[in-house]
N, C-alpha and C positions, 0 to 999 in steps of 0.2 A: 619643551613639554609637548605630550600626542594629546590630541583630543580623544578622550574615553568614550565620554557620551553628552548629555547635557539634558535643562528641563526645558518643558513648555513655553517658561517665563526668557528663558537666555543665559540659563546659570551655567556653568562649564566645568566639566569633569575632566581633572587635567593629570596624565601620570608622568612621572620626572622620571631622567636616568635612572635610576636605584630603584623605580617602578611602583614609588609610594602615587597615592593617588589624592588630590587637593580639589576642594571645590573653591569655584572663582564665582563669587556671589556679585552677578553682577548688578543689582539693587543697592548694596552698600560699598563695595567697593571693596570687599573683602576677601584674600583667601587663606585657606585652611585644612591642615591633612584631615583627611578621612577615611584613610584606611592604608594598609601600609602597604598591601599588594592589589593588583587588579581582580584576581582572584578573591580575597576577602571582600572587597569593593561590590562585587557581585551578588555574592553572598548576602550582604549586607542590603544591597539595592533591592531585595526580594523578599525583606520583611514589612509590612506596612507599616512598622513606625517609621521606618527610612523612605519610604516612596514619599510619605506626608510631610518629612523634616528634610529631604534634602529636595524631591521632585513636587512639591505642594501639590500631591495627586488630586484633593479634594476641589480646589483651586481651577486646576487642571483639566477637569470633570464641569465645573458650570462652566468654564470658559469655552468646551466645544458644544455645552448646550445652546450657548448663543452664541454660536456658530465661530465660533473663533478656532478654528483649526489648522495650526503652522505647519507647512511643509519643511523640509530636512533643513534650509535655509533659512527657516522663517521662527519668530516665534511670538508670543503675545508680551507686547509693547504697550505702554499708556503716554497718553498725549500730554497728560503732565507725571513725569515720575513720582514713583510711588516712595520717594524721601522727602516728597512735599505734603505737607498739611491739606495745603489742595486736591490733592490726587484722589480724593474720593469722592469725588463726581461722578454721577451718572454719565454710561458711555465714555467713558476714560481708555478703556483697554482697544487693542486691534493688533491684527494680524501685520508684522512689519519684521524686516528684513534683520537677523539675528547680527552680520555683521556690525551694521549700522549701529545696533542698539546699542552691542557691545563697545565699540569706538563710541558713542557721545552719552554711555554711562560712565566710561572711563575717562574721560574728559570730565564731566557733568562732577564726579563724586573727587577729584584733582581739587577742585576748586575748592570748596569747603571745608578740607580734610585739615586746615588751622585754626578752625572756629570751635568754641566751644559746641555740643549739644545743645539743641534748642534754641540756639539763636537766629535771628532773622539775617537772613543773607540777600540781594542783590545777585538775580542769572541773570549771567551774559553769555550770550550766545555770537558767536561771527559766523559768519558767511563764506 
């Protein structure tokens, strides 16, 4: 898979062989077609309900008000993930390295993924 494009947050627009195009939601661990060509893809990424449901523009928008602005590498990260009940503390979010994120969201969302919804789970984190 090529990297298309991606958001703010870390999420990744992925296009396969046959040139459909998937977002890899990296918050839940999920991915998903979204459009069949890159072309459509485009198309699509230029309507504001698509900037808001795939690129959380709104989101996107207060987080460079306070000053959270990723470079090509980077994007905005929270110090406790946003699949925890916790995660909404003040001062959560920051500027942090898009690979990173992606590797110990994929990791992070592995672990869980036989638990019912809603249950309380035990992070482990190694070193």
């Amino acid at each position: 898979m090529a990297l298309v494009a991606r958001s703010a947050f870390g999420d990744l627009f992925l296009r396969d062989e046959a040139g459909k195009i998937f977002k890899l939601d990296i918050t839940i661990g999920q991915i998903k077609e979204v459009a069949r060509s890159e072309a459509e893809f485009r198309d699509l990424a230029r309507t504001k309900e698509k900037r808001v449901q795939w690129f959380a523009e709104s989101d996107e928008l207060a987080a460079i008000e306070r000053g959270l602005k990723p470079s090509q590498d980077q994007c905005v990260a929270f110090k406790t993930p946003i699949i925890f009940a916790e995660a909404g503390t003040p001062n959560n979010a920051y500027v942090g390295s898009l690979y990173e994120q992606v590797s110990f969201l994929g990791d992070l969302n592995r672990q869980p993924s036989q638990v019912p919804e809603g249950s309380k789970v035990q992070l482990r984190i190694q070193k």
